[in-house]
Phi, psi and omega in degrees: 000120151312117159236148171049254149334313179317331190285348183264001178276120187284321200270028201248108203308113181252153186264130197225115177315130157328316185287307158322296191285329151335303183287345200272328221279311237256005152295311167297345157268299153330307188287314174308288211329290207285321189278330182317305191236065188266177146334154149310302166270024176265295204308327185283333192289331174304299149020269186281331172287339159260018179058036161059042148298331187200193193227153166328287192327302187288330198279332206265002162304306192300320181284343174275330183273331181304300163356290167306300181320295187300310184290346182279331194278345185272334184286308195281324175288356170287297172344323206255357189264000000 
């Protein structure tokens, strides 16, 4: 449980169901997917909706390694049962 201070700490362990983070991992894939092979006009409406902050392309890296990250860390806590 978070208190007082603790919320301003990036690194302060929240307690999250395995199953959650399974569904966040494989969303998080699905989406690198889809944007990795959008449309032309999927690319352009992203675009203009972040104001040319970022790219599919950049967007759908971040989202295939957060991916990664989350089946590795749900893979290393299996490991530890």
């Amino acid at each position: 449980m978070l208190h007082g201070t603790d919320i301003d700490d990036p690194d302060q362990p929240v307690p999250v169901a395995a199953g959650e983070l399974f569904a966040w991992a494989r969303l998080f894939a699905e989406l690198a997917d889809w944007l990795d092979h959008a449309a032309e006009a999927t690319r352009h409406d992203f675009a203009r909706f972040f104001a040319g902050a970022r790219s599919t392309q950049a967007t759908a890296v971040v989202l295939a390694q957060a991916s990664q990250r989350i089946a590795t860390l749900l893979d290393a806590e299996g490991d530890r049962s």
